[in-house]
C-alpha positions, 0 to 999 in steps of 0.5 A: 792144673797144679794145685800150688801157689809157687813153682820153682824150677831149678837147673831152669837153663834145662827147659826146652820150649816143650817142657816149659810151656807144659809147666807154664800151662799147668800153673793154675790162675795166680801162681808164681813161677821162680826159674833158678839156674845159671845161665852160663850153662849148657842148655837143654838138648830139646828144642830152645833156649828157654831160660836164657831168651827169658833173661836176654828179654829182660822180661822178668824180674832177675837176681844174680847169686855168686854162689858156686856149685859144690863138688868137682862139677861144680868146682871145673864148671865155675873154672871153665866160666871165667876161662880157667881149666884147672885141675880139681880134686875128684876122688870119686872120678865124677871130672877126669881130664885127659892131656892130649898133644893135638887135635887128632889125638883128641879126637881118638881120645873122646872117641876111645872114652866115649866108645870103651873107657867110660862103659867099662870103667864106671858102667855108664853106656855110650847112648848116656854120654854126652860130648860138649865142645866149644866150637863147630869147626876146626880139627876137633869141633863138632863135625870132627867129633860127630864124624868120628863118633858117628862112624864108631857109635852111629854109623849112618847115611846123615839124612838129616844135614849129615846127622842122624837121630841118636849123634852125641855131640852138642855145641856150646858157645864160650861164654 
């Protein structure tokens, strides 16, 4: 057990079911558990919604702070959560968003992105990228994207419900 009185866990919307009940378990008798997050985020790529069934469950005591994150993430992620994608100021390239005409042309984009652009332009490698998108269907959704992606980055028999370990996109419901 952990010798400590008070845990908190910040980005709390991360926590898979795994990772949670490992901290939950090593608390020792009479420590208090603070989980801080927002939970209008994307939640964590390991199994579970930890942190947002534990406030659908009203099961815990919860505070709601207004407070927005600093910096361009911050700013385009506060934007997207109440339904406005702004332009914002990002001088070190930390949020870039790229125009597109249609869906296809989103799709060859976060392809191109994912695949050349990112790697050379900032030394960040395709395996450490993740692609969110709002939605399952439609011409560039997460099937397309995975489709596109998996046949570039991932090529494989889709053994798993036409996935395979290692596809990069995720979905994630508008709030």
């Amino acid at each position: 057990a952990l010798a400590l009185d008070l845990l908190v866990v910040l980005d709390a919307p991360q926590l898979d079911v795994e990772t949670a009940a490992m901290l939950v378990e090593s608390l020792p008798d009479g420590a208090r558990l603070v989980l801080s997050g927002d939970p209008g985020v994307l939640w964590s790529a390991g199994p579970g919604r930890v942190f947002a069934d534990l406030l659908s469950a009203r099961c815990c005591p919860q505070v709601v702070s207004r407070t927005p994150d600093p910096g361009p993430v911050g700013e385009l992620t506060s934007g997207i959560g109440i339904g406005e994608l702004n332009q914002v100021e990002a001088p070190g390239k930390e949020v870039v968003l790229v125009p597109v005409r249609d869906p296809a042309e989103a799709i060859h984009r976060t392809v191109q992105l994912v695949a050349d652009s990112v790697p050379r332009a900032i030394g960040v490698p395709a395996e450490h990228t993740q692609v969110i998108t709002p939605g399952h269907g439609g011409a560039a959704g997460t099937r397309a994207l995975n489709a596109a992606l998996k046949e570039r980055l991932n090529p494989g028999p889709g053994r798993f419900g036409g996935f395979d370990p290692d596809d990069r996109v995720a979905h994630a419901p508008a709030p």
